[in-house]
N, C-alpha and C positions, 0 to 999 in steps of 0.2 A: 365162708366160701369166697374167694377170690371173685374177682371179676370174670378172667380168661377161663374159670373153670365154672361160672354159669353160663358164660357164653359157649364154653363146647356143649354145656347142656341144651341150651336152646338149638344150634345148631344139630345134637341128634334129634330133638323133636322134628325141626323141619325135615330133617331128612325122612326119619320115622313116618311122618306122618305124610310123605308124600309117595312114601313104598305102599303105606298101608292103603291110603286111597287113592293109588296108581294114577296119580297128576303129579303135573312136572314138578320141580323141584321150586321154581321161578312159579309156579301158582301159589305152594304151601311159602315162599319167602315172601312172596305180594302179602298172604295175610296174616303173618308174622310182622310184619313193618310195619302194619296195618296196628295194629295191638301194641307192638312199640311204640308208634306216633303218641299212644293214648296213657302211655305209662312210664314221665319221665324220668324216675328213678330206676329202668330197667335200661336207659339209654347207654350206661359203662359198657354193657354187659351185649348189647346190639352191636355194636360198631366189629367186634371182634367176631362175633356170631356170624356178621353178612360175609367178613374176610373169608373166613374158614368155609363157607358152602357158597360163597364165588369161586374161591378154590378149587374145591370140590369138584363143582360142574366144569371147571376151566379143565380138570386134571382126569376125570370122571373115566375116560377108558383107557388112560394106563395102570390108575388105582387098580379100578375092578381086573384087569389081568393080572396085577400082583397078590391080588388076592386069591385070582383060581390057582394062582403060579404057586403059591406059600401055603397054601390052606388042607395041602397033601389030602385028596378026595372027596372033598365038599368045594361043592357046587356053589357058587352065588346064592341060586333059588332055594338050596337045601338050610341054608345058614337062618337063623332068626332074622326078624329085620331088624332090631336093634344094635345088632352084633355086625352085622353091614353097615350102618351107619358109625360106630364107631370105630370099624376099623377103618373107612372110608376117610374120618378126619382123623383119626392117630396117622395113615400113611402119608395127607397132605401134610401135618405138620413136621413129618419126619422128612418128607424130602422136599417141600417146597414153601416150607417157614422158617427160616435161617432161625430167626430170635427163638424159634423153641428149642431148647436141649433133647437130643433123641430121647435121654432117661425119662426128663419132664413129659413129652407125648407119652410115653410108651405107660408109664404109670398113671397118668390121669385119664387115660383109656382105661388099663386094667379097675380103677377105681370105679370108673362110668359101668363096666362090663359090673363089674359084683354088685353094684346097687339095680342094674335095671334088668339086666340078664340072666341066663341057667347060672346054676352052681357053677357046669363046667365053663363057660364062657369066662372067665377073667383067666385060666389057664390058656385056653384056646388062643383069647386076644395077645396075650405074652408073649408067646410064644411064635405067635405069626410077627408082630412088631416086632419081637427082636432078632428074626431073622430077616427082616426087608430093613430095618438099623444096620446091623452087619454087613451089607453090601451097600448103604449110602454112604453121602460124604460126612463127613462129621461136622454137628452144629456146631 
């Protein structure tokens, strides 16, 4: 597993875990940093992690309306939290990380979606990513 793609792993934990116990995002990264400090062989794999949910929270309410905007009748609140979080960082990366390839976001989301989400989830995340791809710029 790559570096960029434990670090989008780590970055859906923090998110994940800051929906699930409804504290900010900047608490669940404090104790993530906190746990990085202690585990220097996890440091590749941080640096890109804090990028991506500095991101996140920098980009946080145009994301989430591209998400009710794309998501044709689901709700934010209705979607899994995991499936929020990953599409949360498939969108930063597709529109506000040049160095990622839209392909590259859009499948390492769909990947993330089938190991940690419903069955139907890695269609759902597809399919939202490549229509909010379709009307970005190209990486």
């Amino acid at each position: 597993m790559s570096a960029r793609t434990k670090a989008r792993k780590r970055a859906i934990d923090i998110l994940y875990a800051a929906d699930v116990r409804q504290s900010t995002i900047p608490e669940s990264l404090a104790i993530e940093a906190q746990r990085a400090a202690n585990e220097p062989a996890r440091m590749a794999s941080w640096l890109y992690a804090r990028d991506i949910i500095d991101g996140v929270v920098d980009h946080r309410e145009e994301i989430d309306e591209l998400i009710e905007t794309y998501s044709q009748g689901w709700s934010l609140k209705r979607m899994p939290v995991v499936d929020r979080a990953i599409l949360r960082i498939g969108i930063w990366e597709i529109l506000f990380n040049d160095a990622v390839p839209h392909a590259v976001a859009i499948d390492e989301a769909v990947e993330a979606a089938k190991i940690l989400s419903t069955d139907d989830s890695a269609g759902f995340v597809n399919g939202l990513l490549g229509r909010i791809a379709q009307t970005a710029p190209s990486a």
